[in-house]
C-alpha positions in Angstrom: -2.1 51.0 75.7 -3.5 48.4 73.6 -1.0 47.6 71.4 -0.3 44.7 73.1 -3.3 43.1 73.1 -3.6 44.0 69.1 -0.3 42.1 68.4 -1.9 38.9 70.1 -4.9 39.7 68.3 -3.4 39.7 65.2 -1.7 36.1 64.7 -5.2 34.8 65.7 -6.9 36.9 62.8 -4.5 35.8 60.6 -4.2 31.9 60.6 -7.7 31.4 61.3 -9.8 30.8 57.7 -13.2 31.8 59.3 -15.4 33.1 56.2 -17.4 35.9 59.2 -16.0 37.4 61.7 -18.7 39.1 64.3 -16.6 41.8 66.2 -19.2 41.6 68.8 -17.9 39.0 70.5 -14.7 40.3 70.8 -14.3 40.6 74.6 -11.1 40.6 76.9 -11.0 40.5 80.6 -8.4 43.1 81.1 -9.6 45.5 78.8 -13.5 45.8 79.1 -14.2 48.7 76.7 -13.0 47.6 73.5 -15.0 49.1 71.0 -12.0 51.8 70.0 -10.1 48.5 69.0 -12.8 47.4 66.5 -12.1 49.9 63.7 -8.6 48.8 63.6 -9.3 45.5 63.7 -12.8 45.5 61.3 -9.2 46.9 58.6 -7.8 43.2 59.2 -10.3 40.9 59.5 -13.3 40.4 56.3 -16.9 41.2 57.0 -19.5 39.1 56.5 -20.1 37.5 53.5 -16.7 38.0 52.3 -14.2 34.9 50.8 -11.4 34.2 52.6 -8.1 33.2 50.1 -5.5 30.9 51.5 -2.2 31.0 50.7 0.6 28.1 50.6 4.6 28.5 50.2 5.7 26.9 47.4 8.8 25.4 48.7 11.0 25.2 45.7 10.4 28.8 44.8 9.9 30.5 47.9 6.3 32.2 46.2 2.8 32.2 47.3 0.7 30.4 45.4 -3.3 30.7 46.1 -4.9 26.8 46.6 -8.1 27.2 45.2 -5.8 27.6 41.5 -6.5 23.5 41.0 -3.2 22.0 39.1 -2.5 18.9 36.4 -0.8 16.6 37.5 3.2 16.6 36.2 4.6 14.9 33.8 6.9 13.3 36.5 3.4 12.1 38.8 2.1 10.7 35.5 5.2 8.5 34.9 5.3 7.5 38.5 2.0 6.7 38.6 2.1 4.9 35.2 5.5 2.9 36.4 3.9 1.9 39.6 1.0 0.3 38.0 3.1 -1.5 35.4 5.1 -3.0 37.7 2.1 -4.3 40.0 1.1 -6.2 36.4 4.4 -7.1 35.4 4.4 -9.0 39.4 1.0 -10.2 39.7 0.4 -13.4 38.4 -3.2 -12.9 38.0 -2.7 -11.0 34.7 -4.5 -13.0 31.9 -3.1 -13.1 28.6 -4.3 -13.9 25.8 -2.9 -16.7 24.0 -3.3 -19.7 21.0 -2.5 -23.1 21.8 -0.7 -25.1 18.4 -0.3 -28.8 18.8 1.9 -31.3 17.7 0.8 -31.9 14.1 0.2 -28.2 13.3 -3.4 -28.0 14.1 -4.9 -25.8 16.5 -6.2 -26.7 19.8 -8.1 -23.2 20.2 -7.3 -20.3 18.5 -8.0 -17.9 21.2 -8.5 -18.2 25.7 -7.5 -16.6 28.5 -4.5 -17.9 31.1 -3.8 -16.5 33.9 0.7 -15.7 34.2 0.7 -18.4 37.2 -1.5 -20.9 35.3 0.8 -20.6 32.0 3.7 -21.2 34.6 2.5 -23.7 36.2 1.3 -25.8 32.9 4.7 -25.7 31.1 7.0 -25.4 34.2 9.0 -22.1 34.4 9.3 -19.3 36.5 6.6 -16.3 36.6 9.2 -13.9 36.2 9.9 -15.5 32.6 6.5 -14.5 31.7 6.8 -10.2 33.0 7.8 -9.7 29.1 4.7 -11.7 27.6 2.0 -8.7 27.7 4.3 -6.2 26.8 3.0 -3.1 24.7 6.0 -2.3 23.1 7.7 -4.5 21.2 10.7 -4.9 23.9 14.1 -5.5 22.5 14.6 -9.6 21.1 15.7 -12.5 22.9 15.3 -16.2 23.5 14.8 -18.1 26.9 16.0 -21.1 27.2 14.7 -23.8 29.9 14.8 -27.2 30.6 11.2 -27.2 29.9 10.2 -24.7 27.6 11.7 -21.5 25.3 10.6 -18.6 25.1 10.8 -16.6 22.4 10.4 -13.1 22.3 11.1 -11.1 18.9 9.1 -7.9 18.5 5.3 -8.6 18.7 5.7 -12.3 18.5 5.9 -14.1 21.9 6.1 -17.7 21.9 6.1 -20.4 24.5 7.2 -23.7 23.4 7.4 -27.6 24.6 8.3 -30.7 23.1 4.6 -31.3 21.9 3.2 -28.2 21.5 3.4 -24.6 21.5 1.9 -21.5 23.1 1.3 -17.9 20.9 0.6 -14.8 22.8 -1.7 -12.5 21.1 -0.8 -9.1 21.2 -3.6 -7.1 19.4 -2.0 -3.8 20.1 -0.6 -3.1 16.8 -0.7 -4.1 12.9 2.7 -5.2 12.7 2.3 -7.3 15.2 -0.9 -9.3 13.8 0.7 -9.9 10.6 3.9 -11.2 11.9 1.8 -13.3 13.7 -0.4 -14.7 10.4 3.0 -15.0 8.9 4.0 -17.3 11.6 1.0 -19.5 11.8 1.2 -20.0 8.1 5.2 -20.6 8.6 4.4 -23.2 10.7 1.8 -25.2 9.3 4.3 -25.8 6.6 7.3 -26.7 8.7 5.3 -28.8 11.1 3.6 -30.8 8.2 6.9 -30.8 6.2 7.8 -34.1 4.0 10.3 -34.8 1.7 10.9 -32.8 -1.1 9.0 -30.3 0.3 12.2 -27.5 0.7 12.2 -28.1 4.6 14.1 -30.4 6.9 11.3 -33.1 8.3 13.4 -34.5 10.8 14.1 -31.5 13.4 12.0 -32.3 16.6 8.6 -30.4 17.1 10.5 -27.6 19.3 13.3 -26.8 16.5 10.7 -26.3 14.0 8.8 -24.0 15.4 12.3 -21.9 16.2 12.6 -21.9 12.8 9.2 -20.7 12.0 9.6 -18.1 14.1 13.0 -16.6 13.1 11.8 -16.9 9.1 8.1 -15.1 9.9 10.5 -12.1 11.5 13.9 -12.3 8.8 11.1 -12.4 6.0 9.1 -9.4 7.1 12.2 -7.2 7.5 13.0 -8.3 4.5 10.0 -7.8 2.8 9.7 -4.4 4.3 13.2 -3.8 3.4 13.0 -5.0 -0.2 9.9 -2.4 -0.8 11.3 0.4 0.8 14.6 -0.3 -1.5 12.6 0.0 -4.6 10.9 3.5 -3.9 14.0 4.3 -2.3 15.5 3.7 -6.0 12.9 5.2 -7.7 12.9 8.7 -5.7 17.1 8.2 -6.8 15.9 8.8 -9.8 13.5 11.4 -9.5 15.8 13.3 -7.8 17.8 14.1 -10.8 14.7 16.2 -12.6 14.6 19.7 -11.2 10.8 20.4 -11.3 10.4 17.4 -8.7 13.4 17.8 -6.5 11.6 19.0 -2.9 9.3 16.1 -3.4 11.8 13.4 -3.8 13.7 15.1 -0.8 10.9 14.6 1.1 10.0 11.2 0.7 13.6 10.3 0.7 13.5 11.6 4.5 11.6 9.4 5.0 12.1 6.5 3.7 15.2 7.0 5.4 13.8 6.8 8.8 11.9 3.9 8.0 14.9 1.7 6.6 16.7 3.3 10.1 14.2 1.5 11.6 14.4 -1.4 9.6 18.3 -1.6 10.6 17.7 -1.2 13.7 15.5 -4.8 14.0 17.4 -6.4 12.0 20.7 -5.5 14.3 18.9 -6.5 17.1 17.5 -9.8 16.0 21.5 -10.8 15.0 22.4 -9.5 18.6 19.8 -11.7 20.0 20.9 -15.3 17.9 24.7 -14.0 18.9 24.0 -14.0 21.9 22.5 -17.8 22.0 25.4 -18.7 19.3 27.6 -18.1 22.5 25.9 -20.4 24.7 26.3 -23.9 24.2 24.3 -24.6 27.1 21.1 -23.0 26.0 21.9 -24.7 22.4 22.4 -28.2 23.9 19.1 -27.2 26.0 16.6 -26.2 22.9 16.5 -30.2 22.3 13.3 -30.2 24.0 12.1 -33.9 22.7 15.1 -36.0 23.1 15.7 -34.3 27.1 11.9 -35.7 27.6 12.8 -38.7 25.9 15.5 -39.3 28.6 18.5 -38.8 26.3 19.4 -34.7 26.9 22.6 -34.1 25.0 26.2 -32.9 26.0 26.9 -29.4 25.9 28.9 -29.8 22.4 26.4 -31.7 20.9 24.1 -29.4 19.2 25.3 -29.4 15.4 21.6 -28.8 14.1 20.4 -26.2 16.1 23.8 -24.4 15.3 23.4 -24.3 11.6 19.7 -23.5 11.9 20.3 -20.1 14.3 23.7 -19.3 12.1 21.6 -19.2 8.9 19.2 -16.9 10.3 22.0 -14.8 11.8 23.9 -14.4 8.6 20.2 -13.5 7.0 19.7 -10.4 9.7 23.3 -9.3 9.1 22.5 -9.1 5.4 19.5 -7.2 5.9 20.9 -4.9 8.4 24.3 -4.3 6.2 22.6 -3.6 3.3 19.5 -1.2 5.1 22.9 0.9 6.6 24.0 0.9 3.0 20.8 2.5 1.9 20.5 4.7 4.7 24.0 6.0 3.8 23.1 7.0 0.1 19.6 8.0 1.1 21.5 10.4 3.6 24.3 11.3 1.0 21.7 12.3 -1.5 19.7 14.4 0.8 22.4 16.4 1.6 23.4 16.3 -2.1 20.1 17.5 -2.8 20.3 20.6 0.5 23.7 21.5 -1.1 21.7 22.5 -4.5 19.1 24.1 -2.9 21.0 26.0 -0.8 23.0 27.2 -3.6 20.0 27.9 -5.9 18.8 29.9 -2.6 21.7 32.1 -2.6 21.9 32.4 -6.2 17.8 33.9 -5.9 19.1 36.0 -2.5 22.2 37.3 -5.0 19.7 38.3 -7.8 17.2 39.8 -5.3 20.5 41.6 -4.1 21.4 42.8 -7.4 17.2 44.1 -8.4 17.3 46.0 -5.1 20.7 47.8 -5.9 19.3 48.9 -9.8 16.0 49.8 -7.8 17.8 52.1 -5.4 19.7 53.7 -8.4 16.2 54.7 -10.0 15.2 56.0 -6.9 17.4 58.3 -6.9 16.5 59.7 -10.6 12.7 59.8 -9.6 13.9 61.6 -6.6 15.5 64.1 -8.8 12.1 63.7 -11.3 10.0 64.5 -8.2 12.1 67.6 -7.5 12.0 68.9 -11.1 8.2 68.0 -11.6 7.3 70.5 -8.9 4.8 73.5 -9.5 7.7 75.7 -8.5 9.8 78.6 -10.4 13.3 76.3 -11.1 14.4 78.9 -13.6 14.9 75.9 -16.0 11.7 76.1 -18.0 13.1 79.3 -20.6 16.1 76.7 -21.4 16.0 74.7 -24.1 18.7 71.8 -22.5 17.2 71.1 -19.6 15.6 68.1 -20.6 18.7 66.8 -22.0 20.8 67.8 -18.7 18.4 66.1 -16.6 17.9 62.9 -18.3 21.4 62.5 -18.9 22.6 63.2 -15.0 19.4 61.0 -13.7 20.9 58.1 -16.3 24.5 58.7 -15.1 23.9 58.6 -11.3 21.3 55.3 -11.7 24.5 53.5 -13.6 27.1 55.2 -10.9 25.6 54.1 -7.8 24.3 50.5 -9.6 28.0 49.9 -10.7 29.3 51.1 -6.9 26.8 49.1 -5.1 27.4 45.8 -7.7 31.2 46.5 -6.5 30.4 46.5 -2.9 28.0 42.8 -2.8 31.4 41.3 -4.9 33.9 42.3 -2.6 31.4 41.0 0.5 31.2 37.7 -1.5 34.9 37.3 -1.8 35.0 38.4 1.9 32.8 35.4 2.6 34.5 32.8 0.2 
């Protein structure tokens, strides 16, 4: 009779998250005497004092999964999370970076403040969204930006901003590299800037082209510096790999040198992909004449002989480096496998000798099993005989040789099987 009432009873009990339950004030108006229905019911719901465990459906799965176990956030939240904030910087104008201001002559106006993305904009007349690259971590992939007003420059660590009169570093004091390619670049400049005759450089580029140059020789020099180091110990480990007694160490830092001049390729690639790109536009090349546009005389799209041999000598400077890094990556790589290939055979030579040990040692097992059997303090009937010694030594010697040779036999055939 009260089954009824306990199924509407028990879709109540269940959803509710109530940590007591007093079956006391269970009542119902149709069914005054309910205390037969509280023993069945006290089974389902928890006393006093007890916990009460949700559950939730996970809905990929299909499994229960208790909430109270508290979770990390993914992998996939972090990167969302991380990718929404970076583009909220990348957009909001308000970012300050950090930044040092060069003038005219080579001397500098302060060496470090604080501009806002929509000041630096606004004071040398380009779009913000020219600027979403200028605070970036990583060192970003190479290019130039060409404007009526300014370039920007961005190779690696080394951000520039430049006018007719003066030009604008970025400081990016994330990493090493990138605060020695920028010494290299103030001390590149100074001397290009305050260039006179005689002096190696050309003084009659405007302000803007020399500090192009600068720029492209502080990055061309480092890779090549880099590249120039790594080729000696590079050379050196060639060599070392030739003694036996050293050979896993020179494989070692042959690895990775490797990676590093892969690395080095890499940069250098990029950097000729950048100027071939700007080689292509004659536009942008006419453009980078910064000085003479502000001086009212901006010149034709053809007319940019100057900055065309400047960018094409840097260019062919980046190829070299790159061809002749892939070069070295290519003998580092062909003397590393060189150098598994020996291993691998002196490993199978060890494997074929430990092959050859375990054969001879299952031979004399067999002979000290037949020792063992003789040595017992058992009547063999062979103590009265005076041959016995000689019949036993000579069959234990015979069947160590027997199954040596046949087991010798068996590992040829299986390496002729595998040849």
């Amino acid at each position: 009779m009260h089954e009824p009432l306990l199924s509407r009873l028990l879709p109540l009990v269940r959803r509710t998250q109530r940590p007591a339950w007093d079956l006391s004030l269970l009542r119902c108006s149709h069914h005054p005497r309910t205390s037969d229905l509280k023993p069945r019911i006290a089974r389902l719901v928890p006393q006093r004092g007890a916990t009460f465990t949700t559950q939730r459906l996970n809905d990929k799965h299909g499994v229960t999964l208790p909430d109270e176990i508290t979770r990390q956030p993914s992998f996939k939240q972090q990167v969302f999370d991380q990718s929404i904030a970076l583009s909220r910087s990348r957009m909001n104008d308000s970012t300050e970076l950090k930044c040092a201001l060069f003038n005219a002559d080579g001397s500098t106006a302060f060496k470090e403040t604080r501009l806002t993305k929509a000041e630096v904009a606004q004071q040398y007349g380009i779009n913000g969204r020219d600027l979403r690259n200028a605070d970036l971590v990583s060192e970003g992939i190479p290019h130039v930006l060409v404007r009526p007003s300014a370039i920007f420059i961005s190779f690696f660590t080394l951000r520039l901003l430049i006018q007719c009169d003066r030009a604008l570093l970025f400081l990016i004091g994330t990493e090493t590299d990138g605060l020695k390619m920028q010494d290299v670049f103030e001390h590149n400049l100074q001397s290009r800037v305050r260039a006179e005759k005689g002096s190696g450089f050309t003084p009659n580029l405007p302000f803007e082209l020399r500090v192009v140059d600068a720029a492209l020789a502080s990055v061309t020099a480092i890779l090549e510096a880099e590249h120039l180091i790594l080729r000696g110990q590079v050379e050196k480990r060639l060599e070392d790999s030739k003694q036996e007694d050293v050979v896993h160490l020179a494989l070692r830092e042959l690895l990775e040198h490797g990676k590093k001049l892969a690395v080095i390729e890499q940069r250098a690639r990029q950097v000729r992909s950048a100027l071939q790109e700007l080689l292509n536009n004659d536009e942008d090349l006419a453009t980078m004449y910064l000085t003479d546009r502000q001086a009212g005389k901006p010149h034709a799209i053809a007319d940019h002989q100057e900055v065309e041999y400047l960018l094409e000598a840097y260019y062919k400077n980046a190829d070299a480096i790159a061809e002749s890094a892939g070069a070295l990556v290519e003998e580092v790589n062909r003397t590393a496998r060189a150098i598994k290939s020996i291993l691998d055979v002196r490993r199978n030579q060890i494997m074929i000798f430990e092959a050859h040990l375990e054969i001879w040692m299952l031979g004399f097992a067999v002979s000290t099993f037949v020792a063992g059997l003789v040595g017992m303090n058992v009547v063999n009937y062979m103590e009265e005989s005076p041959y016995a010694f000689v019949w036993l030594t000579s069959g234990c010697v015979v069947a160590t040789l027997l199954i040596s040779r046949i087991g010798i036999a068996k590992l040829r055939k299986f390496r002729k099987m595998q040849l």
